[in-house]
VOGU-3710 file (C-alpha; in Angstrom, 3 decimals, decimal comma):
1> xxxxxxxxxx> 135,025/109,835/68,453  135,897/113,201/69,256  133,463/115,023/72,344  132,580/118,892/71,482  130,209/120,439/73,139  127,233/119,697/71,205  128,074/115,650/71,198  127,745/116,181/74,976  124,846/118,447/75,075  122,909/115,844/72,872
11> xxxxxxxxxx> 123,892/112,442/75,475  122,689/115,442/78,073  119,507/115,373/76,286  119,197/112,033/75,564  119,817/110,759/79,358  117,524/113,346/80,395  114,644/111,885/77,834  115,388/108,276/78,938  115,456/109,214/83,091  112,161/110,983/82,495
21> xxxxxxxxxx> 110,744/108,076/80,875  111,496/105,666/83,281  110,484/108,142/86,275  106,874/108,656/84,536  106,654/104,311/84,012  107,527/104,098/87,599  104,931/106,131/88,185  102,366/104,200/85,965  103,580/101,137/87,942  102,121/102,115/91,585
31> xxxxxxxxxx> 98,590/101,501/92,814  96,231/103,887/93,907  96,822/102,344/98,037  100,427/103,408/97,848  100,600/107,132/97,740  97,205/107,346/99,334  96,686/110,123/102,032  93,077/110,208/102,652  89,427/110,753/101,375  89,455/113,941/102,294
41> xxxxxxxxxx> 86,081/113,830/104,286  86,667/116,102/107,701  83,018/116,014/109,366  82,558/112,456/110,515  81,830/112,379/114,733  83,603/110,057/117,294  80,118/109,552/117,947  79,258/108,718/114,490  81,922/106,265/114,228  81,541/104,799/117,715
51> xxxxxxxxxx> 79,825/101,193/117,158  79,269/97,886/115,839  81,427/97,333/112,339  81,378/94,082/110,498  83,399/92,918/107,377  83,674/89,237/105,851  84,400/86,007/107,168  83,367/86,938/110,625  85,465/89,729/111,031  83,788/92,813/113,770
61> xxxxxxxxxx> 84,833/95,344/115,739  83,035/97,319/118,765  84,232/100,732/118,993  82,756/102,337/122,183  81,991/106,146/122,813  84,481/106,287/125,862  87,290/105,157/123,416  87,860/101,024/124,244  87,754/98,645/121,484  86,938/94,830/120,636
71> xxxxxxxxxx> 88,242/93,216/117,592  87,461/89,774/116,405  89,616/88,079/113,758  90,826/91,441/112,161  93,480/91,100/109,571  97,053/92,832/109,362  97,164/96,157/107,170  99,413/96,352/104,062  102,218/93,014/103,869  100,864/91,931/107,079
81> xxxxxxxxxx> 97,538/90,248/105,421  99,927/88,171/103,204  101,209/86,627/106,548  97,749/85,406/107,451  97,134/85,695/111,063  93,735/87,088/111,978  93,489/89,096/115,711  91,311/89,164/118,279  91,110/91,132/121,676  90,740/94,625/123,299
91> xxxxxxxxxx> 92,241/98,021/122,719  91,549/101,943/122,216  90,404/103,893/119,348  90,597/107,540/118,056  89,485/109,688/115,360  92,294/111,830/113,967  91,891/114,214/111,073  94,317/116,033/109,025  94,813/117,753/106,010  93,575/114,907/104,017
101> xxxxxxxxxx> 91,032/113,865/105,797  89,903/111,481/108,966  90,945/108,219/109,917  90,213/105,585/113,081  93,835/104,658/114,536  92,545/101,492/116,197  95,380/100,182/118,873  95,455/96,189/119,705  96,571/96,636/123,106  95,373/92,919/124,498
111> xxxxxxxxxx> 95,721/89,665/122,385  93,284/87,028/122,912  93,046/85,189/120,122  95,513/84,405/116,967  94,213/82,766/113,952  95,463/82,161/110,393  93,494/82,488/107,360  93,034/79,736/104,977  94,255/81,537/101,723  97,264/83,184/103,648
121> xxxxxxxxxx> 100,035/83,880/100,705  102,899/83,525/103,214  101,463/81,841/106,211  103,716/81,976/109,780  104,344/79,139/110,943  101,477/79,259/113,709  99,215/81,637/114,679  100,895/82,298/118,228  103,735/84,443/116,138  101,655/86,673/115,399
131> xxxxxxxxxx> 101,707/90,270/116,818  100,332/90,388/120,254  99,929/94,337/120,177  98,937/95,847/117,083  97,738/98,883/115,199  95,426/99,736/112,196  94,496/102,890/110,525  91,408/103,126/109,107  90,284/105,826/106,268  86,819/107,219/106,900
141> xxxxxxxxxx> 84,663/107,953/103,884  81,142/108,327/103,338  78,469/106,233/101,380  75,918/106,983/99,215  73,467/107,625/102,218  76,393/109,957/103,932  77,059/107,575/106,715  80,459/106,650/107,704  82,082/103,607/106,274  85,871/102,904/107,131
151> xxxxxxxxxx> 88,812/101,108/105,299  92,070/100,247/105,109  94,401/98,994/102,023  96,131/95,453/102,538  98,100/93,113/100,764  100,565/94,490/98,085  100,812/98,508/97,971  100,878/98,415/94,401  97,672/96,248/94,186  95,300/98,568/96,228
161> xxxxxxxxxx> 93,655/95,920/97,630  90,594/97,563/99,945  89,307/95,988/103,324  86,241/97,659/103,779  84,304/97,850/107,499  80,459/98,544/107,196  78,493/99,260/110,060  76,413/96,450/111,813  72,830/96,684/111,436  71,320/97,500/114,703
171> xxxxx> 68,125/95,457/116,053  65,268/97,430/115,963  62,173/96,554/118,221  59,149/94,488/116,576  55,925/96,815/115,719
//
């Protein structure tokens, strides 16, 4: 087969159609957790977000207006759930914002307990290896009512899988 120009301008074109294809399937092919940058919510208050926070299985955290933190069997963000382990202990907490919105950086800073979780996908060996220090980020959106509730995305990227933190309902005094 003999190349002229137009034989070469047509596998141009035809390359071009097929890498454009497979860029926009790639695309198709990730979750809504990977590429996320935020919720784009800007007025939340440390004080707002100091507090009690509760998810399931006896998961809580304490985050306190002068910026400490207690965490009580808190999963890893991200690959680190598949893993398993489940921390407990003390740290610090802030409320960043950029151009996307707010998050909670939440900073493990004093292991005292390591746990693993039941239906772990890739368990370590014991709970011991897990991390000792660790860090989370934590999206803050809004509910319904406008108060702060905070997440982060774990497990598989392409999955989106959502671990959601909901504040702790606060006693109130008897009539």
């Amino acid at each position: 087969m003999r190349i002229t120009r137009g034989n070469s301008l047509r596998r141009l074109r035809r390359y071009g159609a097929v890498v454009a294809l497979l860029t926009t399937l790639t695309a198709c092919l990730a979750g809504p957790g990977q590429y996320y940058e935020g919720t784009d919510v800007h007025d939340a208050t440390a004080a707002e977000v100091a507090g009690a926070w509760k998810s399931t299985e006896g998961t809580a955290m304490t985050l306190r207006p002068d910026g400490t933190a207690t965490v009580t069997r808190l999963d890893g963000q991200d690959f680190d759930f598949d893993d398993g382990w489940r921390l407990s202990g003390t740290g610090t907490w802030s409320l960043a914002d950029d151009a996307n919105g707010q998050d909670v950086r939440l900073e493990l800073t004093a292991r005292t307990k390591a746990e693993t979780r039941a239906d772990a996908t890739t368990p370590l060996p014991d709970a011991t290896d897990a991390p000792t220090t660790y860090t989370w980020r934590f999206f803050v959106d809004r509910d319904k009512q406008k108060k702060p509730v905070l997440f982060f995305f774990f497990g598989d990227p392409d999955a989106a899988d959502t671990y959601v933190m909901t504040r702790k309902p606060t006693a109130t005094a008897a009539p």
